[in-house]
Biotite code that builds the C-alpha atoms (Angstrom):
import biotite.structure as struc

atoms = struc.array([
    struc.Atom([0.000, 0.000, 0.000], chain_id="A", res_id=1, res_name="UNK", atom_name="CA", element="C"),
    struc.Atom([1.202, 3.317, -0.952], chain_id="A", res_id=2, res_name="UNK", atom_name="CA", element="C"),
    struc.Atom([1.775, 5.717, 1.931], chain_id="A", res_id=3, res_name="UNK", atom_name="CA", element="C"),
    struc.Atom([0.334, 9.365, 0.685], chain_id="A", res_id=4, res_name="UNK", atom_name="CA", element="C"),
    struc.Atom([1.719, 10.907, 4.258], chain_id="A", res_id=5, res_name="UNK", atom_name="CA", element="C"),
    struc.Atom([5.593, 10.657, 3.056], chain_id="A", res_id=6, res_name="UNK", atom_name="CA", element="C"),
    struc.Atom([7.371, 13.711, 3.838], chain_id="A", res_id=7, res_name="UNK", atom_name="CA", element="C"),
    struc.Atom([10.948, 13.782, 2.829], chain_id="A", res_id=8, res_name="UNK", atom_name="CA", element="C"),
    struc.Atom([13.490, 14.727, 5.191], chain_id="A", res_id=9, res_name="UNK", atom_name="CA", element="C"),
    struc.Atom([17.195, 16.574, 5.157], chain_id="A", res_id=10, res_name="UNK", atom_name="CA", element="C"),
    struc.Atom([18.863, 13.258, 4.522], chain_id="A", res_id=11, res_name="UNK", atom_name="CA", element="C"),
    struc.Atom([16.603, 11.962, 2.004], chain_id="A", res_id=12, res_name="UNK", atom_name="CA", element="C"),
    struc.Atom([17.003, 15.550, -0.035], chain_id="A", res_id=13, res_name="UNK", atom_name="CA", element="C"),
    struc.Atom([20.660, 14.690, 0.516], chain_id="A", res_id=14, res_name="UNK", atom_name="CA", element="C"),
    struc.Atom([20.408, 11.480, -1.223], chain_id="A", res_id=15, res_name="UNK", atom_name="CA", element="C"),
    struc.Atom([18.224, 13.073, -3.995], chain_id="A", res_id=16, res_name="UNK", atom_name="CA", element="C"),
    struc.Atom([21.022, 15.657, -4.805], chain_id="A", res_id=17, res_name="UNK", atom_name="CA", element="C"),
    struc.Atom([23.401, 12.684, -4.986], chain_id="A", res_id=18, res_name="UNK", atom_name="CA", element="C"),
    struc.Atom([21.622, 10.885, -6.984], chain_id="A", res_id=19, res_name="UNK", atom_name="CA", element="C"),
    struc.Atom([20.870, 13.352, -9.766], chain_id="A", res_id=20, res_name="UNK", atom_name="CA", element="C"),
    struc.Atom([24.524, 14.725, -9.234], chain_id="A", res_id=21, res_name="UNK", atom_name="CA", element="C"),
    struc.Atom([25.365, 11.441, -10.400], chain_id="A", res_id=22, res_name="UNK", atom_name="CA", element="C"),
    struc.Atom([23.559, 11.451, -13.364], chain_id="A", res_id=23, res_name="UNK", atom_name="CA", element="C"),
    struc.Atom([24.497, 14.384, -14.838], chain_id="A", res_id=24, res_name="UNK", atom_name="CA", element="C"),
    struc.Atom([27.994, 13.355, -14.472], chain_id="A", res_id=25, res_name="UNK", atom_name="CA", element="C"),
    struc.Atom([27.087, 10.224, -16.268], chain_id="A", res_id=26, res_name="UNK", atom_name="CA", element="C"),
    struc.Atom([25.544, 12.402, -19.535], chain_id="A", res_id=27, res_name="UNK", atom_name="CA", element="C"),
    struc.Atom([26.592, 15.978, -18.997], chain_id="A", res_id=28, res_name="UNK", atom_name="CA", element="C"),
    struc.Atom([24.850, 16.762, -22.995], chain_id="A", res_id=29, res_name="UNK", atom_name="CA", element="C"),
    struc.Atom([21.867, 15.194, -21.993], chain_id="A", res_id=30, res_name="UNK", atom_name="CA", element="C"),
    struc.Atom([20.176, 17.065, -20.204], chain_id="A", res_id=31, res_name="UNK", atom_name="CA", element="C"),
    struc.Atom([17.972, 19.884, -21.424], chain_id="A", res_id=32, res_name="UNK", atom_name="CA", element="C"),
    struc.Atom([16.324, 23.127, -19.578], chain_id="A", res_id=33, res_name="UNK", atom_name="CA", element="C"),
    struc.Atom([13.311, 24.113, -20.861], chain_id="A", res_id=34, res_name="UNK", atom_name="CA", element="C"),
    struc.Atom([14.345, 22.547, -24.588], chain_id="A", res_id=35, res_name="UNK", atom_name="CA", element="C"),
    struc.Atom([17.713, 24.628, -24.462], chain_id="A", res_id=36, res_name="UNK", atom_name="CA", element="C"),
    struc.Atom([20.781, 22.513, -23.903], chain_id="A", res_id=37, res_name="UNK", atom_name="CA", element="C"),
    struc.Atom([22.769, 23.825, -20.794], chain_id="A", res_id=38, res_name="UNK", atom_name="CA", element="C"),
    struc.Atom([26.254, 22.903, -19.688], chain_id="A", res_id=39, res_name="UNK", atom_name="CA", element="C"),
    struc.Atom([27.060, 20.066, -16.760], chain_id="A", res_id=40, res_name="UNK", atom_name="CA", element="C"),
    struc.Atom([28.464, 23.243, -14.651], chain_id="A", res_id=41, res_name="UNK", atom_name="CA", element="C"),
    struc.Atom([24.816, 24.673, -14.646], chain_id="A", res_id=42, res_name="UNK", atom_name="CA", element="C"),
    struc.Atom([22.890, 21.674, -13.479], chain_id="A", res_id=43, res_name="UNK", atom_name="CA", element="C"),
    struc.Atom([25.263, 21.353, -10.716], chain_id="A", res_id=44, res_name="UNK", atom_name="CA", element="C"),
    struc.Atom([25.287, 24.946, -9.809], chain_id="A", res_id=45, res_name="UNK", atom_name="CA", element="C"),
    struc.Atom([21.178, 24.522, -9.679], chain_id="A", res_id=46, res_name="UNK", atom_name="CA", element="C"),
    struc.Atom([20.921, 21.713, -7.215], chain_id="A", res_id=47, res_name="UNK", atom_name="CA", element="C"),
    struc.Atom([23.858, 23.397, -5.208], chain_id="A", res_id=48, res_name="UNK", atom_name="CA", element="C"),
    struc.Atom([22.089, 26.509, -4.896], chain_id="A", res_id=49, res_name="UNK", atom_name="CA", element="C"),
    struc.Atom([19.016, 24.452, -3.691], chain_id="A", res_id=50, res_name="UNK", atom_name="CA", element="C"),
    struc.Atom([20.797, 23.475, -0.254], chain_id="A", res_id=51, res_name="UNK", atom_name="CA", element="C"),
])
């Protein structure tokens, strides 16, 4: 059963930012921001910035 109470804490945002980190380091030209391509340095600056 699906639990629609789930609240995310600090460590689970930590884990998040890890995870995506991770992924853009896999395919830095992948990614897109609103349909314009955007460099590796920008993605990481955004979820840095999001602390």
């Amino acid at each position: 059963m699906i639990k629609r109470d789930y609240k995310p804490n600090q460590r689970d945002f930590k884990i998040i930012k890890e995870r995506l980190i991770e992924k853009i380091n896999l395919k830095p030209d992948y990614y897109k921001y609103y349909g314009e391509n955007k460099s590796k340095k920008y993605f990481l600056n955004l979820i840095k910035k999001n602390k």
